[in-house]
N, C-alpha and C positions, 0 to 999 in steps of 0.2 A: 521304530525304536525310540523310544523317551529321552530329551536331550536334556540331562542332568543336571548341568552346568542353567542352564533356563531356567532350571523349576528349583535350584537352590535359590538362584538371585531374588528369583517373585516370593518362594517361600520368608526368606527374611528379611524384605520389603512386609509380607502381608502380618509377620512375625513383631516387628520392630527389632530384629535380634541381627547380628553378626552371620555374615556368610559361611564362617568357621564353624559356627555354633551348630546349625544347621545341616551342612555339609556331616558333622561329629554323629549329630543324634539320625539322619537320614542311614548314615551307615550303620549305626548300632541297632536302629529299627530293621535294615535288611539283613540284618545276620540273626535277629530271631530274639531281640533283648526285649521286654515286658516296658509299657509307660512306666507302671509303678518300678522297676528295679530304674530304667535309668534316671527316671527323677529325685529317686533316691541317691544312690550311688555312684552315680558318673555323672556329678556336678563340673568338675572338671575339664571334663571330654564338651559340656552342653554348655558351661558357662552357666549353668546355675538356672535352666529352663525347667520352668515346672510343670506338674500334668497336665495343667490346663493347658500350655501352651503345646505339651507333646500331643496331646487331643488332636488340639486342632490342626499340627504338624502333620501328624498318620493320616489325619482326614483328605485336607489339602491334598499332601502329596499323591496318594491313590487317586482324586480327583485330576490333578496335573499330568501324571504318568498316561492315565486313558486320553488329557486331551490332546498330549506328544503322541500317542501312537494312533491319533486315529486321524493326525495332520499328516504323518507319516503317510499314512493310505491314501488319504485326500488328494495329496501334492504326486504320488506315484499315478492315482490315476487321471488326475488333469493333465500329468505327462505324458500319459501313454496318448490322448486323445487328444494330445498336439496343441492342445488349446495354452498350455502354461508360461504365458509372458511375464515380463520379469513385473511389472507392476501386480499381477494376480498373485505371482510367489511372495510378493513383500506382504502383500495383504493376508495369505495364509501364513504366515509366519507371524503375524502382526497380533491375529484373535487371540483375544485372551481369553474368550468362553467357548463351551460347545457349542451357545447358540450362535454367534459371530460365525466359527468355522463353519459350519452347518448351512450358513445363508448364503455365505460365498460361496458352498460348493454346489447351492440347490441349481444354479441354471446347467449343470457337467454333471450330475447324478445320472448315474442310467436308469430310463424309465420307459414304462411302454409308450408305445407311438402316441402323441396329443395329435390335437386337432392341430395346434401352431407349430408342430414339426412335419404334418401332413400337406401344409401350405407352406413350409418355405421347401418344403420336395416340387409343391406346385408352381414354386417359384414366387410367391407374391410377396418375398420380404421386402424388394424392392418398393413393391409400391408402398407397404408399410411405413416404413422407412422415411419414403419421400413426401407422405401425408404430414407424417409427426414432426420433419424436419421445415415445409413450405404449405403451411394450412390455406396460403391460397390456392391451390390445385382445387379443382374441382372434383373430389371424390367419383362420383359416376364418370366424366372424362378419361380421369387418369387412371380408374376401374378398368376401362373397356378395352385398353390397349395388352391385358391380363388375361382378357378370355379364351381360354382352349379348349374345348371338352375333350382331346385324349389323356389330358393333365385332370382332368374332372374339376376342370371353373365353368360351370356350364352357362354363366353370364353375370353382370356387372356386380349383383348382389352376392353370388357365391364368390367372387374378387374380392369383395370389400371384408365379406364377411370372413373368410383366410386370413386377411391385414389385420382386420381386429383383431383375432386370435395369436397371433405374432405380438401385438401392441400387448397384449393381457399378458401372455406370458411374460414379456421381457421387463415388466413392469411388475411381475409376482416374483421375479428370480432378482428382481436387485436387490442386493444386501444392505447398501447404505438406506433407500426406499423403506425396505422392512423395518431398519432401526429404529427412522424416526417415526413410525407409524406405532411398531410395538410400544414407543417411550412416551405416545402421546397417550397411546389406550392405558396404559399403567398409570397414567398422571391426571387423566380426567374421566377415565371410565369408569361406570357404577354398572356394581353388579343388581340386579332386577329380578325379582323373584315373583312369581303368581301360583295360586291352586293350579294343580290340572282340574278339569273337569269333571266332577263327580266325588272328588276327595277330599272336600271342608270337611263332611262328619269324621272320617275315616282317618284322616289325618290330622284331626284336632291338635294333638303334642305341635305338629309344627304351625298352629295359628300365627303367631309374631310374624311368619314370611310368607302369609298369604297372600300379602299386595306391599311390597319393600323393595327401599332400594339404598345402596351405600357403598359410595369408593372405594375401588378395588383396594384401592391401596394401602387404605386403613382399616381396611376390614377385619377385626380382631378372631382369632386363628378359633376358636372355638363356632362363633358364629358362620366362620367360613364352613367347617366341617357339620354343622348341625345343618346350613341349604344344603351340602352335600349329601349326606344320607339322605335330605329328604328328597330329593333328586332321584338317589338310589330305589327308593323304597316307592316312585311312581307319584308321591304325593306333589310335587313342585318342580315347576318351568323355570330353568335360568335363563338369562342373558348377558351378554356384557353388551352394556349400549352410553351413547355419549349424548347429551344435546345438541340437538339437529339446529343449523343453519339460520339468521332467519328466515331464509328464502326458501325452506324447507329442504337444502342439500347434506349431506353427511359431510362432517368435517374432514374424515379421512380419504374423501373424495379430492377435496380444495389440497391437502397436502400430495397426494398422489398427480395432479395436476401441475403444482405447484414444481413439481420435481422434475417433471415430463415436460416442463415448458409450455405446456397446455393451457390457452388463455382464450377466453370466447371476445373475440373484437369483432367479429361480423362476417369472419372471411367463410370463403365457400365448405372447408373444412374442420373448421371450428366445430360446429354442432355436433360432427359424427366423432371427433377427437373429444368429447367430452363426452357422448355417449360411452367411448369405449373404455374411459376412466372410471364412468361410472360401473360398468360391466365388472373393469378389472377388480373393484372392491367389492359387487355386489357375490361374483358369482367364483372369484379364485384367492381372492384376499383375506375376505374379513371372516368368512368359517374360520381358517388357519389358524389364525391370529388370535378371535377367540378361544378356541380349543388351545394354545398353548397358551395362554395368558391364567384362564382356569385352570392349566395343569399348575402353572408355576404358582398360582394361590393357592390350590391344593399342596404344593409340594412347601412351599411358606409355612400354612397352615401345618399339617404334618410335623413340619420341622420344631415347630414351637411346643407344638402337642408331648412332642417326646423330650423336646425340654424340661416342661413341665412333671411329665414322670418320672426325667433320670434324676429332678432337683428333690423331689418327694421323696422318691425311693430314697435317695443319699440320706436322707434326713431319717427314714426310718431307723434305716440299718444300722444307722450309726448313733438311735436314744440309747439311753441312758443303760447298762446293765443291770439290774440285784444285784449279780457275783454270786458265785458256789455257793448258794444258803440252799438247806433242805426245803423244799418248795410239795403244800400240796395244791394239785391243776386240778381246775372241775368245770367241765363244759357242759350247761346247763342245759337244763330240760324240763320240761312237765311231764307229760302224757308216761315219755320214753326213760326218765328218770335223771337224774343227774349223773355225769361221767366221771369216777373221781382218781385221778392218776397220784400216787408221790414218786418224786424225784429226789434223790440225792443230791450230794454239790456238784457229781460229777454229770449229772441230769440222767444218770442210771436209773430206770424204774424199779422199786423196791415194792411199791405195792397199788395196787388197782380195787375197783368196787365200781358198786351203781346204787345210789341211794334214791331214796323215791319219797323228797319233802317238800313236794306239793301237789295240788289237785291232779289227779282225780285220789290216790293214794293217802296223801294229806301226813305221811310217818315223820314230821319235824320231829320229834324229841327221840327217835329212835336215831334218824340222822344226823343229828347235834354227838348223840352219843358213840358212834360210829365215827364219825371225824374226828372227834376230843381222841382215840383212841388211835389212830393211825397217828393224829400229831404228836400224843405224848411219845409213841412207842418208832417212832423216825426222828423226833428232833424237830421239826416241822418249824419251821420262822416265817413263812409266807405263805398268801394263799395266794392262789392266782384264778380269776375267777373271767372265762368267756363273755363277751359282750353279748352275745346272739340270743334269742328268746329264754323268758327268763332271768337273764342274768341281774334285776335287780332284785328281783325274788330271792334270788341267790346269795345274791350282794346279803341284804339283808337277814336269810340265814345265817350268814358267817358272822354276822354283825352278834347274832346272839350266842353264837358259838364263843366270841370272845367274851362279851361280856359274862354268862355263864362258865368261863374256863381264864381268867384272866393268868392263872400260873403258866398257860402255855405262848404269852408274849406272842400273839399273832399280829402279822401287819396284812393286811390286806389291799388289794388292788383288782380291778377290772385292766383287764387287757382286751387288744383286737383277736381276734380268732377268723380274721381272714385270712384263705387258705388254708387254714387247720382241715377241713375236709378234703382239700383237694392234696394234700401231704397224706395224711390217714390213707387213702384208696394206692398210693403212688406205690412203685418196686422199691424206691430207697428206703419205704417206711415198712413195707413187709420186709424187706433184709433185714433193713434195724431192728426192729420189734416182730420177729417169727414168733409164731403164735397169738400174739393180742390181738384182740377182737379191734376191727377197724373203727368202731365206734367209741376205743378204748385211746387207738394212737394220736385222734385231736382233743383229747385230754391232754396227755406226754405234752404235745405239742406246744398247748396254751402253758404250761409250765415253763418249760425250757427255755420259750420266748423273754417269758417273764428276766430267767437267769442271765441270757444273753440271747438280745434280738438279732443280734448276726449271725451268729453261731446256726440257729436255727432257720431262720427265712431267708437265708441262701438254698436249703431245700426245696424252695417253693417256686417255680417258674414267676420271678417277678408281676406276670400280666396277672395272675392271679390272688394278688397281695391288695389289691383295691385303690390303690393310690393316681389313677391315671386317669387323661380328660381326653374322652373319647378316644379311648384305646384299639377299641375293635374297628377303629376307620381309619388308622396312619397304616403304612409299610410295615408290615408285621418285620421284611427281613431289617427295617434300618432299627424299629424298634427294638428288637430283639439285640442289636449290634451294640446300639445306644446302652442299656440294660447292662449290656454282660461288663460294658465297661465301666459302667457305676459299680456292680457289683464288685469286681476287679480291684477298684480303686480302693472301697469301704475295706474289705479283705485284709489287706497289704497294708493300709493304713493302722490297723489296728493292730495286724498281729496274731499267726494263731500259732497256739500249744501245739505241737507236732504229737505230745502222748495222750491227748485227750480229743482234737478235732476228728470229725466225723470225715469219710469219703468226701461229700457233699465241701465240705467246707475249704479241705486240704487241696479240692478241686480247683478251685478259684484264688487261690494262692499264684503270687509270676514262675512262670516255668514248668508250674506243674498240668499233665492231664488228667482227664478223671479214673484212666488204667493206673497211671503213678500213683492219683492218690488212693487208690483200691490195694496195688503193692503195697504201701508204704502202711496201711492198716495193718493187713496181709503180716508181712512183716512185723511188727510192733506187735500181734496175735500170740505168734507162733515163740519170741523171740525176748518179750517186754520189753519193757520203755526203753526210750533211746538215749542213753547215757550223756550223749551229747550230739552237735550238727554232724559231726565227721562220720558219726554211726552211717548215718545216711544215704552213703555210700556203697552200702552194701545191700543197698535195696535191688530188687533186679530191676534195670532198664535206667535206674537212677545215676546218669551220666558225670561227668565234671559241667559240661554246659549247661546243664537242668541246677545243677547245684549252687553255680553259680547264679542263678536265675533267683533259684529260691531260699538257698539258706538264711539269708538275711531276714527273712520273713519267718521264719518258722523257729518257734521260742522253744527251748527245755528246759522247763520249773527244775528247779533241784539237782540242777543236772553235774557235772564235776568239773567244768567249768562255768564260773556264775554268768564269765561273757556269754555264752548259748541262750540268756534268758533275756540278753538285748539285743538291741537291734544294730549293732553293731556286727558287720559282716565281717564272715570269719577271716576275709581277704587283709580284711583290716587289724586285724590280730595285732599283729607288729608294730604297731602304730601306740596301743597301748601297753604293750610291752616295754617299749620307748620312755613313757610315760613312768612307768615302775622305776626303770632302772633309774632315769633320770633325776626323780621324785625319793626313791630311795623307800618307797611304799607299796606294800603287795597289795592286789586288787579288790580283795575283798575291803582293804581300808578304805580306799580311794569311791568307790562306788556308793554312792547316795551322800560323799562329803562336798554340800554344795559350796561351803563356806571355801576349800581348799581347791575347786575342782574351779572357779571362778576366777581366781590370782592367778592360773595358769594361763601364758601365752600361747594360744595354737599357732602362733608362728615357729615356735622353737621345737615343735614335732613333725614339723613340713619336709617331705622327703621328693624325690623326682618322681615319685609316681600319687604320693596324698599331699593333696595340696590342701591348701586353708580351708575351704569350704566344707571339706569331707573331714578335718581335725575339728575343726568347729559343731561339727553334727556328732562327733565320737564326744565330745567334753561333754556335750548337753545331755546327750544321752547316758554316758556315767553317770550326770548327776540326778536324773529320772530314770533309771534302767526299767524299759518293756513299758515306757508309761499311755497308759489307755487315752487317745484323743478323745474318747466318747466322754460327756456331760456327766455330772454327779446326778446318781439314782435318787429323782425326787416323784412323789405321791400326786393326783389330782383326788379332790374330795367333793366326790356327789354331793349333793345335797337331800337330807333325809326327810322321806315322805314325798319327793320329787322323783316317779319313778318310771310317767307315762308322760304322755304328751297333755293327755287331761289335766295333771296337775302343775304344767307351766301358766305365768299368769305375766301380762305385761308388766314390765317395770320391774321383775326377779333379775337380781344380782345373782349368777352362777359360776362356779369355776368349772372348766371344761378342759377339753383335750382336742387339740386341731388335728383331724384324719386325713386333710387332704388340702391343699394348695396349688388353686386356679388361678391365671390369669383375672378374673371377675371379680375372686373372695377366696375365703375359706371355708373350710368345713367344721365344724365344732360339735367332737360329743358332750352332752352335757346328761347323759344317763337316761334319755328318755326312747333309746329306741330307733330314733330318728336323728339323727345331725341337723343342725339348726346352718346357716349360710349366713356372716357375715362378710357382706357385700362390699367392696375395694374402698368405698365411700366411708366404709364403717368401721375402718380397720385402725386409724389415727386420727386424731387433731390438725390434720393436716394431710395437704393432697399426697398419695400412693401413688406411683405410677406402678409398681409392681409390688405385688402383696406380697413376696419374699422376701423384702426389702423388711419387713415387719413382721412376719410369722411363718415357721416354718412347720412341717411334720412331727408331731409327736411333744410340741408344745406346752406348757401348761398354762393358761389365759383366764380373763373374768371376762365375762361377756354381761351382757342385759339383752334380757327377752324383751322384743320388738312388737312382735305380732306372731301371735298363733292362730293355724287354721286346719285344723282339724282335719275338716273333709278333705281337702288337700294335700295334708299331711308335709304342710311347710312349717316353718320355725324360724323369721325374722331376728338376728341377735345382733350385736354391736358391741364395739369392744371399746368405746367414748360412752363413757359411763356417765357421764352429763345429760349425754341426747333423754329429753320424753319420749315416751311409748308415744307410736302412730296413732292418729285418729283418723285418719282418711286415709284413700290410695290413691296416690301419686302415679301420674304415669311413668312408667318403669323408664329410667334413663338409661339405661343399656341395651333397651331392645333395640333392633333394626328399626332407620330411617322407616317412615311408613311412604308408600308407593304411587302412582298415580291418582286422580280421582278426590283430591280437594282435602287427601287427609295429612299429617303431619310430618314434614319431610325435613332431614336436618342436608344441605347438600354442603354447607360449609366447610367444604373440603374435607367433611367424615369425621373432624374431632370432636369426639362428645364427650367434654372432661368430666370427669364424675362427681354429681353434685355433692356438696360434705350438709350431708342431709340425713337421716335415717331411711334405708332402703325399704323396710316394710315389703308391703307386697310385689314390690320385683324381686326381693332379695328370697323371699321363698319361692317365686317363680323361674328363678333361677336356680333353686334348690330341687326340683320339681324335674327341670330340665337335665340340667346335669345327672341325676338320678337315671333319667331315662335314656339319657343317649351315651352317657359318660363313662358309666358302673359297669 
């Protein structure tokens, strides 16, 4: 059972926050309340903790609760087996990690019969014992007085060799022992990579770690998972290894020694006590250790990895909107023809086609004429045009559609169209769109996005949206966990229309599930729009605790009270009522008057249950009612006649759009098909340690083309518009240390700041990389 009172006190140590605070949001988390509602809403109750710190609170504490309940078990069963002295219990109460609890439990864990529990049955701990305690004995002497063969010592070597087995174990089962062994392999071990045999050709992609080696410790989390696949996939031997002695001993030998009291001065037992140190690391230690050392860098790695994509993702979900303009989608094509969807404001498909304006067909004037015709006859204000093959061809038709048609004030844009296929084939997009031909629905798709990126690419399983570094090698279940709670946040943060959000969207709303928000359509079907939040209520299944969960999130435009269209919760009503009477002004005055709404004191609306925080958050929001955190809808603009990788040239000035944000760099389309990789080095005037820090998802940027390579289908760019285009190839400063055998090794404790140089040919080699293990 989890001792509460424990894991409040370390929670608001690891918090910086008040024990109160903590203890506030612990309980409001176990009764079933959303991040997003209590960071909102019960400022109050938290003291004004925000998501991020509620994040890391739910995280925490579910990690705290498992390491209370498995001490629980620990200390029950060291009890039962008599062994639990009071110095053992202070120590299990003491661990702050599983790993800590876990070491002190390994010598009391039930396990099958060892060799070192089969000699002290034979009785030889004694002599153990007295070897490692008095190294002058003389091993073989004090062996002989041990032999019995009904006991199975059948003579002085099978004695000794029992002793040693007693020595290994008790020397693999000590915890402090383990500590500092684990802390020394974390602080000085390099991890060491080679081909296997037979897998240079085969496994060409993973060259850079065919002969490498580089501290664990700073092993950056993409490189950690790129040996790990290769590992996976047969192509690459790891190791964790340390430098050896000069006398040629393992270092973890002399600490294990060191610990044991084990020193070689000449005595009779000396030699064979040091043999059996070295046994204990060669043959019960150092696998272990390894293999958890590599888990916990894979789980490091891992951890960053999905950093990585919940910080992308947020960034997508949350660019810029169009807003309700009549939008026409066209995901592009050759062969198969162009897909051409219009949408309304409400992203309602009104009308569909497939034109066919270029090779092998070639009917451009007929398809000019055909789009001029769906635009004039919808209203049409935007197009929105698929990045995927084609789409500058595309681009470029629309180009002459405007200029040919300038009365119908077209603006055009390229969008991503990742996941548009994998939406199209799904059940939420045959429910939505019965009947349309599935080559029809990632048209709709690339539209709607364009209207609102969240609205729609919450349809789409996040992993499938493109934005991740090396996705298919982390924990699908932490990613997926990670994921739902970006999505979660982006949601909630924005705000959705309750009379116009789709199932899909209404889903991911605080409080709701994806049956409510199936009701709640359901409902709104049968019945129209929701007059207001309180309709709500009469959804089936839709509770007062769901309500309170979610009302505050879920807006009604036009509704007959204008508070429904803020985010002011209805709990809060009163609060602005307050406000009216007090003020002497009905709400429709009061709302969007900032000049008036500014001279008011939230302290003089403060009651026993809303306090300042929460009056302060209702003033702001009168005077922005429903206001969209997302960025103003701005344009990136190709460059025309730039439409392949052929016609990039070093030393072009481009404007582009960043699809993706690694650890190393970014990614930049710049309309040619291919994303070009501007490399961490490339990103400012100045060192980066994290490319976040400078660019995010969905960006709009200039870059300068670096180096192209065709064959390779890399695209060097830099966003220091100063730098010259590359003439030479530098060796790549981000690859892995290189490995034994006389060639380039950096062991300087693994930092390898990033040169402020033009990446050139690592920066597409890293583009190349990513592509293949990442995507």
């Amino acid at each position: 059972m989890s001792s509460l009172p424990s894991i409040i006190r370390r929670l608001a140590e690891e918090l910086s926050a008040r024990e109160n605070q903590v203890t506030a949001a612990v309980g409001l988390l176990d009764e079933g309340a959303t991040v997003p509602f209590i960071a909102r809403y019960r400022k109050e109750a938290t003291g004004g903790l925000d998501d991020i710190q509620l994040r890391l609170l739910e995280e925490r504490l579910a990690y705290l609760r498992e390491l209370e309940d498995r001490r629980a078990v620990i200390l029950k069963s060291v009890e039962e087996q008599g062994h639990l002295t009071d110095e053992l219990q202070r120590s299990l109460l003491e661990a702050d990690t599983k790993t800590r609890l876990e070491d002190l439990y390994l010598p009391y864990r039930p396990k099958r019969r060892t060799k070192a529990q089969i000699a002290r049955e034979a009785g030889l701990e004694p002599l153990a014992l007295a070897l490692l305690e008095d190294p002058s004995l003389d091993p073989e002497r004090a062996a002989a007085g041990y032999v019995d063969a009904e006991k199975g010592v059948a003579d002085t070597k099978a004695a000794l060799d029992g002793a040693r087995q007693i020595l290994m174990e008790r020397f693999a089962e000590n915890a402090d022992l383990l500590g500092t062994l684990r802390e020394y392999l974390w602080e000085r071990g390099e991890v060491r990579s080679r081909v296997a045999e037979g897998k240079r050709e085969e496994g060409a992609k993973f060259a850079d770690y065919f002969d490498a080696a580089e501290p664990i410790r700073t092993l950056p989390s993409h490189r950690a998972l790129a040996l790990f696949r290769g590992r996976n996939e047969g192509v690459l031997l790891l190791e964790l290894a340390v430098a050896e002695n000069p006398d040629g001993t393992h270092p973890c030998e002399a600490l294990i020694a060191s610990h044991a009291g084990v020193s070689d001065r000449g005595r009779p037992a000396d030699g064979w006590l040091r043999d059996t140190v070295r046994w204990a690391w060669k043959v019960k230690i150092s696998l272990s250790l390894e293999l958890e050392l590599m888990g916990q860098l894979r789980e490091h790695a891992e951890e960053e990895a999905i950093k990585v994509f919940a910080r992308n993702l947020h960034d997508l979900l949350l660019a810029a909107p169009a807003g309700p303009r009549p939008t026409l989608a066209l995901d592009p094509g050759l062969r198969t023809g162009v897909k051409v969807a219009v949408v309304d404001t409400t992203g309602k498909v009104v009308a569909t086609d497939t034109v066919y304006p270029h090779a092998p067909r070639n009917q451009w004037d007929a398809t000019i004429n055909t789009l001029a015709r769906h635009c004039a006859a919808h209203g049409v204000e935007l197009v929105s045009i698929g990045n995927g093959t084609a789409s500058r061809e595309t681009d470029r038709l629309v180009l002459d559609l405007m200029q040919r048609h300038p009365e119908l004030r077209l603006l055009k844009l390229v969008v991503s169209e990742a996941g548009a296929s994998v939406y199209s084939a799904s059940e939420l997009a045959s429910r939505e769109l019965p009947g349309l031909d599935v080559s029809l629905r990632g048209a709709v798709s690339i539209g709607r996005r364009l209207q609102d990126p969240l609205a729609e690419l919450v349809k789409i399983d996040p992993k499938s949206i493109g934005v991740g570094q090396y996705q298919h090698d982390v924990s699908q279940v932490k990613l997926a966990r990670a994921l739902d709670a970006v999505v979660e946040d982006c949601v909630n943060a924005v705000g959705v229309d309750v009379n116009t959000a789709s199932p899909a969207l209404l889903a991911r709303v605080s409080g709701l599930s994806a049956g409510l928000a199936e009701n709640i359509v359901a409902f709104r079907n049968e019945h129209g729009p929701f007059p207001g939040r309180a309709a709500l209520k009469r959804v089936p299944r839709l509770g007062e605790k769901t309500f309170e969960q979610a009302a505050g999130f879920l807006r009604i435009m036009g509704g007959e009270d204008p508070l429904d269209a803020s985010a002011v919760h209805p709990e809060a009503y009163p609060v602005v009522r307050r406000i009216q009477e007090q003020t002497g002004r009905e709400i429709r005055a009061i709302i969007g008057d900032s000049a008036f709404l500014q001279q008011l004191d939230p302290r003089r609306f403060t009651d026993e249950r809303f306090g300042l925080p929460t009056v302060t958050d209702i003033l702001g929001e009168l005077e922005k009612p429903g206001r969209d955190p997302r960025p103003e809808f701005r344009t990136a603009a190709f460059r025309e006649g730039v439409e392949a990788m052929k016609d990039l040239e070093a030393g072009m000035v481009l404007e582009g759009v960043v699809t993706n944000v690694t650890n190393f760099g970014a990614f930049v389309d710049v309309g040619v098909h291919q994303d070009g990789l501007v490399h961490i080095s490339n990103l400012a005037n100045r060192f980066v340690k994290d490319p976040h820090e400078v660019v995010k998802a969905g960006d709009l940027v200039k870059v300068k083309v670096m180096e192209v390579d065709l064959k390779r289908k890399r695209i060097g760019l830099t966003m220091r518009l100063d730098d010259a285009p590359e003439r030479s190839r530098p060796e790549r400063s981000d690859s892995p240390a290189r490995g034994r055998g006389g060639k380039k090794q950096d062991r300087g404790g693994g930092r390898r700041e990033a040169p402020q140089a033009p990446a050139g040919a690592m920066a597409g080699a890293f583009a190349e990389a990513f592509a293949k293990a990442g995507k």
